[in-house]
N, CA, C and O atoms as CSV, one atom per row, in Angstrom:
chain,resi,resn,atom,element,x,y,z
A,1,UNK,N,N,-52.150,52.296,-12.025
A,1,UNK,CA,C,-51.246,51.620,-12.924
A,1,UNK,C,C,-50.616,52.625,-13.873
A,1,UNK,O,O,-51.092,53.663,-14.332
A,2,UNK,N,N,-49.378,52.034,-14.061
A,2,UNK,CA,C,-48.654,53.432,-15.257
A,2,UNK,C,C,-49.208,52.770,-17.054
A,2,UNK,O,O,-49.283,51.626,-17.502
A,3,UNK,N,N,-49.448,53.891,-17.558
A,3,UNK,CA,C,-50.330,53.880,-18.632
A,3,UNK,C,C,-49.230,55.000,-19.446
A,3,UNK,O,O,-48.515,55.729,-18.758
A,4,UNK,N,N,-49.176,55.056,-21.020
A,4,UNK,CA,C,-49.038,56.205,-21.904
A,4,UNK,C,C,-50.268,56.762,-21.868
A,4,UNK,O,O,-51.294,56.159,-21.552
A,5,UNK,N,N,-50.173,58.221,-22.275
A,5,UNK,CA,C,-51.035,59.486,-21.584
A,5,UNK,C,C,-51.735,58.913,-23.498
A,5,UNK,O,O,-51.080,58.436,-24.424
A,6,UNK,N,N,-52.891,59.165,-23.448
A,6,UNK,CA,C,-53.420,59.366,-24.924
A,6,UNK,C,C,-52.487,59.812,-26.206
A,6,UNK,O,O,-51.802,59.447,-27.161
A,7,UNK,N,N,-53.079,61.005,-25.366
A,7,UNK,CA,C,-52.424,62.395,-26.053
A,7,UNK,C,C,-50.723,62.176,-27.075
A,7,UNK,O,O,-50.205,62.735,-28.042
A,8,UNK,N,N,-50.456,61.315,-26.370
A,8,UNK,CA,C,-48.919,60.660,-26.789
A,8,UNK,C,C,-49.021,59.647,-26.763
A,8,UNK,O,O,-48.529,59.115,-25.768
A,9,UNK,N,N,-49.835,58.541,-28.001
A,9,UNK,CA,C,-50.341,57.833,-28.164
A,9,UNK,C,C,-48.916,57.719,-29.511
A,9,UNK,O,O,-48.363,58.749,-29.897
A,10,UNK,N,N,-48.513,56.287,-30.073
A,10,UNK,CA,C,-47.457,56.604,-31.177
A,10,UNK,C,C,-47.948,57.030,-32.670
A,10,UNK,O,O,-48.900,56.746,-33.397
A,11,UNK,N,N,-46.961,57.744,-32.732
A,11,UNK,CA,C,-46.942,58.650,-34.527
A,11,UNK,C,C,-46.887,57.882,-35.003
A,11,UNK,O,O,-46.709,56.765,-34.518
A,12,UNK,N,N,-47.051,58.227,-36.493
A,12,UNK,CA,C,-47.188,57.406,-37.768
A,12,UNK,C,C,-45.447,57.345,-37.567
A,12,UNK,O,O,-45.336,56.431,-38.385
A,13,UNK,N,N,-44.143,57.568,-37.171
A,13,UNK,CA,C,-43.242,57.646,-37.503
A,13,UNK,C,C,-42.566,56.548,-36.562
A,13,UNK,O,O,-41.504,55.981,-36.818
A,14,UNK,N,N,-43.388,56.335,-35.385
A,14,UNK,CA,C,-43.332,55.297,-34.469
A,14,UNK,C,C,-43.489,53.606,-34.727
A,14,UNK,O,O,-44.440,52.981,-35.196
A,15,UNK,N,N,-42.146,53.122,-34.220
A,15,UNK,CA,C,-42.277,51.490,-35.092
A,15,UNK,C,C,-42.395,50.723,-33.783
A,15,UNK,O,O,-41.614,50.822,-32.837
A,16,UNK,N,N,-43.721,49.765,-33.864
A,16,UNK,CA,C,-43.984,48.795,-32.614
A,16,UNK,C,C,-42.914,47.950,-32.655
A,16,UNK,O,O,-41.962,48.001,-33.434
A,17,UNK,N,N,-43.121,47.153,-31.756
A,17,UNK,CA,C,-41.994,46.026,-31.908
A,17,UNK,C,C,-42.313,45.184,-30.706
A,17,UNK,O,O,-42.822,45.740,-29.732
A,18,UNK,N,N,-42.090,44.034,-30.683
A,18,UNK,CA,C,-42.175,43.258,-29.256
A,18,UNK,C,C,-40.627,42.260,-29.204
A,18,UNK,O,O,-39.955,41.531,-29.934
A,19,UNK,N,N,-40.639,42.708,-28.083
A,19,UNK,CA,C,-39.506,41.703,-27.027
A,19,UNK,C,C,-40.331,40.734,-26.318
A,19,UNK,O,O,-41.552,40.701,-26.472
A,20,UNK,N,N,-39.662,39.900,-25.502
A,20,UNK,CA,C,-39.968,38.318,-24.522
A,20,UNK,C,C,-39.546,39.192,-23.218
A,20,UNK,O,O,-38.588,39.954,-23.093
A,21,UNK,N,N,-40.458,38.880,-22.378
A,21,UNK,CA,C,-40.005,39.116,-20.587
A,21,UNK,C,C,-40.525,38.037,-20.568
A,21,UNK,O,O,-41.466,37.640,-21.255
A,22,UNK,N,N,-39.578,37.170,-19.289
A,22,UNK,CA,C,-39.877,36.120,-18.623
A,22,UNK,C,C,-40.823,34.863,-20.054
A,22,UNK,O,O,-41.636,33.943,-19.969
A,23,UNK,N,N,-40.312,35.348,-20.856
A,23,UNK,CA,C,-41.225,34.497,-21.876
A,23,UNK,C,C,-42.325,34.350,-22.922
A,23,UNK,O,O,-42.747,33.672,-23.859
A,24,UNK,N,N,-42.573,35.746,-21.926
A,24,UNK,CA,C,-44.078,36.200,-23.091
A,24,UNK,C,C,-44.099,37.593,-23.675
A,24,UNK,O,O,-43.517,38.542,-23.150
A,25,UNK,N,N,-44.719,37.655,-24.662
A,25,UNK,CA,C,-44.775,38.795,-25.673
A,25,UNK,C,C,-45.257,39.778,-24.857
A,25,UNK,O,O,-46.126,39.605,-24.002
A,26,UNK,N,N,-44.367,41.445,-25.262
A,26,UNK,CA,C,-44.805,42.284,-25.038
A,26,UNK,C,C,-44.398,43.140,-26.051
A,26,UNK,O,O,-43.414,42.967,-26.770
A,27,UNK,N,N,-45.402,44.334,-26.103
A,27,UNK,CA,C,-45.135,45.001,-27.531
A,27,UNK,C,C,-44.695,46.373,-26.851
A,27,UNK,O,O,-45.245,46.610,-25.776
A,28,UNK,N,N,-44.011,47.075,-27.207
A,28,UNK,CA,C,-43.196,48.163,-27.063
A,28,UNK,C,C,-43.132,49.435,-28.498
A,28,UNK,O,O,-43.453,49.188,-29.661
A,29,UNK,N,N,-42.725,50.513,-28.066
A,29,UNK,CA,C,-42.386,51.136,-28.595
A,29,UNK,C,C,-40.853,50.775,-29.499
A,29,UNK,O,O,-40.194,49.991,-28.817
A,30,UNK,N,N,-40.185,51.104,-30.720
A,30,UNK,CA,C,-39.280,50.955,-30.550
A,30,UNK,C,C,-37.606,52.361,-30.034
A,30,UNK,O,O,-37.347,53.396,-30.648
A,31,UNK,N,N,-37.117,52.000,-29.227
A,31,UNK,CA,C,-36.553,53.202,-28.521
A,31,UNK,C,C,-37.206,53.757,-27.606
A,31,UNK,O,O,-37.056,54.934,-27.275
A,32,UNK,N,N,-38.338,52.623,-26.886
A,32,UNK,CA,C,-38.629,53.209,-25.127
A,32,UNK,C,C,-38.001,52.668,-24.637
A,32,UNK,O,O,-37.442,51.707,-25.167
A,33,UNK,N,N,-37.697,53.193,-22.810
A,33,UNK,CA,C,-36.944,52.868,-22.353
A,33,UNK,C,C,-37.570,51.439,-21.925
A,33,UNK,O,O,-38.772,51.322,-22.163
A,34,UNK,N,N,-36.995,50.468,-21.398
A,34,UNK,CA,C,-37.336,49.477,-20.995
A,34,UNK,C,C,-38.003,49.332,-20.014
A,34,UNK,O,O,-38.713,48.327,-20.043
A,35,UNK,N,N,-38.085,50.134,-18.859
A,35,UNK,CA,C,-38.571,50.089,-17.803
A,35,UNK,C,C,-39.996,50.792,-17.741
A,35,UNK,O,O,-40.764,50.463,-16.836
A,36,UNK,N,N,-40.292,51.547,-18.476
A,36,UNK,CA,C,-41.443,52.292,-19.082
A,36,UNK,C,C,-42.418,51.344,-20.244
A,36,UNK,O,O,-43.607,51.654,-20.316
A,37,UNK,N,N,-42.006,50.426,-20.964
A,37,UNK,CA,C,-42.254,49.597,-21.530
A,37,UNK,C,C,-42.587,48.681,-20.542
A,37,UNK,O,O,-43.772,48.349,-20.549
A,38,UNK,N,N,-41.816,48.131,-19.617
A,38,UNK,CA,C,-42.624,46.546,-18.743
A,38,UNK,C,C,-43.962,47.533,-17.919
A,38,UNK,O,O,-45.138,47.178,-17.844
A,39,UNK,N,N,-43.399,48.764,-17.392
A,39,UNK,CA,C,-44.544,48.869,-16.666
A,39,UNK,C,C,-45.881,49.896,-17.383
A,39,UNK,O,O,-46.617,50.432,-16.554
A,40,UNK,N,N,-46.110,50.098,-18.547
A,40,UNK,CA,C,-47.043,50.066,-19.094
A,40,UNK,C,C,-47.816,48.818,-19.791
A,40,UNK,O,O,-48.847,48.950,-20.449
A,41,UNK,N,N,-47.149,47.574,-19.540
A,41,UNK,CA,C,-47.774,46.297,-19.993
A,41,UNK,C,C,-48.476,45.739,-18.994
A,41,UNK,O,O,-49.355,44.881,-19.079
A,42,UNK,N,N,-47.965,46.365,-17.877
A,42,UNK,CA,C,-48.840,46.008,-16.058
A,42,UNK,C,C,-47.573,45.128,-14.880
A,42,UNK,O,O,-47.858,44.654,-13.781
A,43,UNK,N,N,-46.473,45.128,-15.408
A,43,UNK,CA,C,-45.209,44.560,-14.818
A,43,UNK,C,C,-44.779,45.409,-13.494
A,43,UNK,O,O,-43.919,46.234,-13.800
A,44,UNK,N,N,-44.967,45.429,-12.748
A,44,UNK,CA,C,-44.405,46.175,-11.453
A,44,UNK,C,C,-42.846,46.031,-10.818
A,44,UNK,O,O,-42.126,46.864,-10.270
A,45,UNK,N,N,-42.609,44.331,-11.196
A,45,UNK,CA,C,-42.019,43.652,-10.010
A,45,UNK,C,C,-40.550,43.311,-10.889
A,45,UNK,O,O,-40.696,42.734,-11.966
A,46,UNK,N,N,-39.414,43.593,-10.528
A,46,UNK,CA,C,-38.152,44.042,-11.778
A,46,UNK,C,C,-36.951,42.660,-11.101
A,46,UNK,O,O,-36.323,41.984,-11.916
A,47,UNK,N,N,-36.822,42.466,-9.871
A,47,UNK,CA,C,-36.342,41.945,-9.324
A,47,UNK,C,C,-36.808,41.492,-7.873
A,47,UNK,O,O,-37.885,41.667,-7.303
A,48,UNK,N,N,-35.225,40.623,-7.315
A,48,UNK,CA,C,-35.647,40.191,-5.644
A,48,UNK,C,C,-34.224,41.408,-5.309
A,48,UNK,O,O,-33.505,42.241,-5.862
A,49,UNK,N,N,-34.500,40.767,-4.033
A,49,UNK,CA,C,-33.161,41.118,-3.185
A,49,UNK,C,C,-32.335,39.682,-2.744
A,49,UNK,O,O,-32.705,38.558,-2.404
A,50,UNK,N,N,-31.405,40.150,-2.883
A,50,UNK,CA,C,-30.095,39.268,-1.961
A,50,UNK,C,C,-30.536,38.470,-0.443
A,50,UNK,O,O,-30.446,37.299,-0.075
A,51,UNK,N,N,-30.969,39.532,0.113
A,51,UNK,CA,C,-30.894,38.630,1.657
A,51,UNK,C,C,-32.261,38.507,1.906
A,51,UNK,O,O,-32.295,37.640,2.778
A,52,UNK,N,N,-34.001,39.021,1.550
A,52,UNK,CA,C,-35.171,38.598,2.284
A,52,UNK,C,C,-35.792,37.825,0.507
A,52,UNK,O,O,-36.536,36.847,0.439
A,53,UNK,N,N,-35.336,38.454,-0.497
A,53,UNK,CA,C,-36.212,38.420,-1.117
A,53,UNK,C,C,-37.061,39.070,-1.827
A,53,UNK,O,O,-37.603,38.896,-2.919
A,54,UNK,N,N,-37.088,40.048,-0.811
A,54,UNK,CA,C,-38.151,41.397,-1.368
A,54,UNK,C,C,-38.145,41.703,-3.080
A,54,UNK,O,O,-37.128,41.730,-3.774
A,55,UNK,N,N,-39.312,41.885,-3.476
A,55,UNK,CA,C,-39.410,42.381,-4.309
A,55,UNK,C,C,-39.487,43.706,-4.870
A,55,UNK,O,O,-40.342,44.529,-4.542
A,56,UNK,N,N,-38.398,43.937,-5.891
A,56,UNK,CA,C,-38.330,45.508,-6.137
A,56,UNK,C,C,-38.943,45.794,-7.667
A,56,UNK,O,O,-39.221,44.955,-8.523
A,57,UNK,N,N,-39.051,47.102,-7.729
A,57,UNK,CA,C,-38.849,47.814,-9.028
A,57,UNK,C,C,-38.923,49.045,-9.114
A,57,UNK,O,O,-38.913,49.781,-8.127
A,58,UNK,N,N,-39.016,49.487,-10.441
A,58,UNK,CA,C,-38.634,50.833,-10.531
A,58,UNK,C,C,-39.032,52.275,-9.330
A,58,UNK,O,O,-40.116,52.464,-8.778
A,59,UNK,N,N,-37.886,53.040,-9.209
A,59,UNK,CA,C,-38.191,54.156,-8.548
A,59,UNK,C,C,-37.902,55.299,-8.783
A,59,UNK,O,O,-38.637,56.230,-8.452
A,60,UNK,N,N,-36.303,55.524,-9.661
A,60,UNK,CA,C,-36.299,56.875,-9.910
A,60,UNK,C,C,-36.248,56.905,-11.351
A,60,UNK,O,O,-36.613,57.946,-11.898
A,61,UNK,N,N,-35.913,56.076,-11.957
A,61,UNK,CA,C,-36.369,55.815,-13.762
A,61,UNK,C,C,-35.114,56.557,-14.279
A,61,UNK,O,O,-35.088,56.778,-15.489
A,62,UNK,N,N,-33.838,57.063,-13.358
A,62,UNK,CA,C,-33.203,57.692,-14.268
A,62,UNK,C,C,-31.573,57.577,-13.855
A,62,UNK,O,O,-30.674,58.412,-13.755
A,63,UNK,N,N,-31.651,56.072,-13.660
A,63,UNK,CA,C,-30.013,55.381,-13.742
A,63,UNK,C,C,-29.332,55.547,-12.323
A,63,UNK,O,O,-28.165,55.160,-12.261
A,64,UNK,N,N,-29.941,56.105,-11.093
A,64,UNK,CA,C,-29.625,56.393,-9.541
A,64,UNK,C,C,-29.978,54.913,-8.697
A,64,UNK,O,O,-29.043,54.214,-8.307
A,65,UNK,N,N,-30.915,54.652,-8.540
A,65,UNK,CA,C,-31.347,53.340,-7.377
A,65,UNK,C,C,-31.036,52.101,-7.990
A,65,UNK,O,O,-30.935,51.444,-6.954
A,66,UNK,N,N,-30.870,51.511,-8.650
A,66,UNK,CA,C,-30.476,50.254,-9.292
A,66,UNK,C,C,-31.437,49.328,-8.917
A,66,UNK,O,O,-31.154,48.133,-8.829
A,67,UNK,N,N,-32.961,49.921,-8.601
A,67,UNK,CA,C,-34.251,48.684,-8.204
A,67,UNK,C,C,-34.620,48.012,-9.777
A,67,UNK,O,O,-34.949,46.830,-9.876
A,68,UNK,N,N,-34.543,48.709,-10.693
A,68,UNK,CA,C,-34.767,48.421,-11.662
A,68,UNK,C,C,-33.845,46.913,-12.638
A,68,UNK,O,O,-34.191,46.563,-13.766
A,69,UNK,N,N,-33.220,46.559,-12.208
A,69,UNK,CA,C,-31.914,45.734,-12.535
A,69,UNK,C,C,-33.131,44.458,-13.046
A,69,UNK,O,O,-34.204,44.169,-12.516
A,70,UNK,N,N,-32.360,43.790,-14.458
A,70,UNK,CA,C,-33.023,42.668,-14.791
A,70,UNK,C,C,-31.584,42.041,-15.652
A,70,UNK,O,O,-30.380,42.260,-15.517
A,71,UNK,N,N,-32.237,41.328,-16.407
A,71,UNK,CA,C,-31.292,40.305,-17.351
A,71,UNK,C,C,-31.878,40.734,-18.855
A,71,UNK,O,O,-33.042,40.851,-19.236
A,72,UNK,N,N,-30.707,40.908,-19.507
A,72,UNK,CA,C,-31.209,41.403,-20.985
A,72,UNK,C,C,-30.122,40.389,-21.699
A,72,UNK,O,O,-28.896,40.438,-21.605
A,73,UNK,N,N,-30.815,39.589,-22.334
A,73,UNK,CA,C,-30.322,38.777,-23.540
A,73,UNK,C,C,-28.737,37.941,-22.653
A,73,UNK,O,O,-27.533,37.902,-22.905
A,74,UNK,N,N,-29.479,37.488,-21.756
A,74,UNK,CA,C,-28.251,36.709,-20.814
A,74,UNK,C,C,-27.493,37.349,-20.259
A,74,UNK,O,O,-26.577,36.807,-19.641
A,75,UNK,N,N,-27.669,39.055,-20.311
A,75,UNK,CA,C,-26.406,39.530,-19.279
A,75,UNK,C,C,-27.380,39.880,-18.309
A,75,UNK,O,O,-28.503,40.358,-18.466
A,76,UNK,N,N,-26.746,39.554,-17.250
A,76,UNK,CA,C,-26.930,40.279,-15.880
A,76,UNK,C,C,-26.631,41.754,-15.814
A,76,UNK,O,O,-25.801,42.341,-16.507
A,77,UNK,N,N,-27.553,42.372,-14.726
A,77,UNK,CA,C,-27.242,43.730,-13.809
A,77,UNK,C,C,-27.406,44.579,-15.110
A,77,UNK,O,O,-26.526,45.357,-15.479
A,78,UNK,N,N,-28.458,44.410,-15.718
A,78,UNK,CA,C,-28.889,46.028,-17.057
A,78,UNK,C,C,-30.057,46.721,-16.149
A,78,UNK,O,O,-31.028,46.349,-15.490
A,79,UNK,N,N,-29.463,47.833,-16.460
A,79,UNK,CA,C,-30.687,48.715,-15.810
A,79,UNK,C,C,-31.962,49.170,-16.792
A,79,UNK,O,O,-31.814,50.069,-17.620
A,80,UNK,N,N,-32.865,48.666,-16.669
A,80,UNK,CA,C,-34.044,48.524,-17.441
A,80,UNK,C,C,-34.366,50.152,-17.887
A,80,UNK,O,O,-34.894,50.535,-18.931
A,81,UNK,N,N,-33.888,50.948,-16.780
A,81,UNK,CA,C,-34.475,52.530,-17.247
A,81,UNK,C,C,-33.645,53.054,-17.839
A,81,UNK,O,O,-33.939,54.242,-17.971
A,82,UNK,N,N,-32.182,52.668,-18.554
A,82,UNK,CA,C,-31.033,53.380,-19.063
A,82,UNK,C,C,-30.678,52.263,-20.318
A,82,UNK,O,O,-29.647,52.117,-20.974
A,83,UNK,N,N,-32.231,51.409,-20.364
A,83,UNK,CA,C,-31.695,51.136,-22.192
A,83,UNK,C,C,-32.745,50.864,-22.814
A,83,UNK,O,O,-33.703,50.371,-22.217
A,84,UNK,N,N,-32.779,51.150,-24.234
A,84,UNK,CA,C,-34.078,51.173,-25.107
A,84,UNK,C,C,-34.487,49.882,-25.718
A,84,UNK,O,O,-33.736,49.034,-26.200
A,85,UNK,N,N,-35.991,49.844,-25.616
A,85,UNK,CA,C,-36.174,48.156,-26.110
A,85,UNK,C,C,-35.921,48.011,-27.723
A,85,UNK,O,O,-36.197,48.892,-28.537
A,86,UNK,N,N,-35.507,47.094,-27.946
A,86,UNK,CA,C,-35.413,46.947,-29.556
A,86,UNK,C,C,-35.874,45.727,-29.319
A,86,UNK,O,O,-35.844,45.069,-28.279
A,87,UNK,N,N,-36.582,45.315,-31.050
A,87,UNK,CA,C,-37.191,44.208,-31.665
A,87,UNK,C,C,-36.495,42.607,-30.885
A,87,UNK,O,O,-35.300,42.363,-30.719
A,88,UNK,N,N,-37.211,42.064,-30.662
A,88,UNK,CA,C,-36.305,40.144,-29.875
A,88,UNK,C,C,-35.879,40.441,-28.961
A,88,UNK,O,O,-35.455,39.386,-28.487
A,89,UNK,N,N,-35.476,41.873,-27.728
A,89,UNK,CA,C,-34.626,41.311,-26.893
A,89,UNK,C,C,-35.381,40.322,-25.910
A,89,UNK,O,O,-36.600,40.417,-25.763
A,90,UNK,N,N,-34.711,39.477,-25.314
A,90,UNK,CA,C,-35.428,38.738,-24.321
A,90,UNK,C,C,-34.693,39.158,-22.489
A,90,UNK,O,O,-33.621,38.931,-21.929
A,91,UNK,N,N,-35.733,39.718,-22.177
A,91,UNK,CA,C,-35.920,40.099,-20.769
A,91,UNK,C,C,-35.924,39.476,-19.626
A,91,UNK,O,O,-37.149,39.540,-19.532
A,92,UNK,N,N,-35.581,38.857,-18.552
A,92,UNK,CA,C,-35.908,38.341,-17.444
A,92,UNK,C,C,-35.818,38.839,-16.262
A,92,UNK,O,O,-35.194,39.892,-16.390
A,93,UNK,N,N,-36.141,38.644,-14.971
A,93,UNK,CA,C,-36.332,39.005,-14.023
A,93,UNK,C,C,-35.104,39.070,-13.028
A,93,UNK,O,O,-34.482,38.008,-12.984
A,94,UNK,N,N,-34.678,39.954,-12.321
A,94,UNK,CA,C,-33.329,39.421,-11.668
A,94,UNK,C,C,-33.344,38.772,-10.182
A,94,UNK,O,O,-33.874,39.414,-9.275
A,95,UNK,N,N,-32.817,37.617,-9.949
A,95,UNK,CA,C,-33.092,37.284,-8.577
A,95,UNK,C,C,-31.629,37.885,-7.915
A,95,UNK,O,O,-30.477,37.841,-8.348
A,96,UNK,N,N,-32.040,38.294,-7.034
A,96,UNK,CA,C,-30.584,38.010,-5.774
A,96,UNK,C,C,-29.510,39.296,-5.954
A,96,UNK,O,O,-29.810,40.440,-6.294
A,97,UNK,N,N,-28.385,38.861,-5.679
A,97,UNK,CA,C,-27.581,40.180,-5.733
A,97,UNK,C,C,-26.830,40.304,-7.194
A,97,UNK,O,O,-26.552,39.364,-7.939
A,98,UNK,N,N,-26.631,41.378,-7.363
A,98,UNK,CA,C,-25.665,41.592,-8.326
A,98,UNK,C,C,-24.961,41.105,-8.401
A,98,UNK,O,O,-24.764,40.587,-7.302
A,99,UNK,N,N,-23.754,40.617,-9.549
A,99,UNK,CA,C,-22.249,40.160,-9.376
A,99,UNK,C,C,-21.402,41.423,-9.905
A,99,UNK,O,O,-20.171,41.387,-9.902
């Protein structure tokens, strides 16, 4: 499972914060990336696909594969690894294809 390393555990200069995925509290860093945030809470699974279903998520963490794609505060198609969580956003899961 992806974990923060100890060692880089947050500074006194570091402000928690929690957002809503799918509904329920998760606490975050504030200014991690999002996708580093769901999957240190134990979140694997980011979206489906269009035509089976399949379930995806993150793979290259750095704005290339678009597995990462969810819903941030009602918009569609945000890439979870190219934006930082701040305090309330509410997160959801993306089904299906992009528009």
């Amino acid at each position: 499972m992806f974990r923060r390393i100890e060692s880089l555990a947050p500074s006194p200069d570091e402000r928690p914060v929690v957002f809503q995925f799918e509904g329920e509290p998760v606490q975050a860093i504030e200014g991690q990336m999002l996708a580093t945030a769901l999957m240190a809470s134990g979140v694997t699974v980011f979206r489906s696909t269009p035509v089976s279903g399949a379930q995806r998520g993150p793979l290259c963490l750095m704005g290339v594969c678009f597995e990462c794609l969810v819903e941030i505060d009602g918009r569609p198609n945000q890439q979870a690894c190219m934006v930082a969580v701040r305090a309330g956003m509410q997160v959801r899961r993306q089904a299906g294809a992009r528009s």
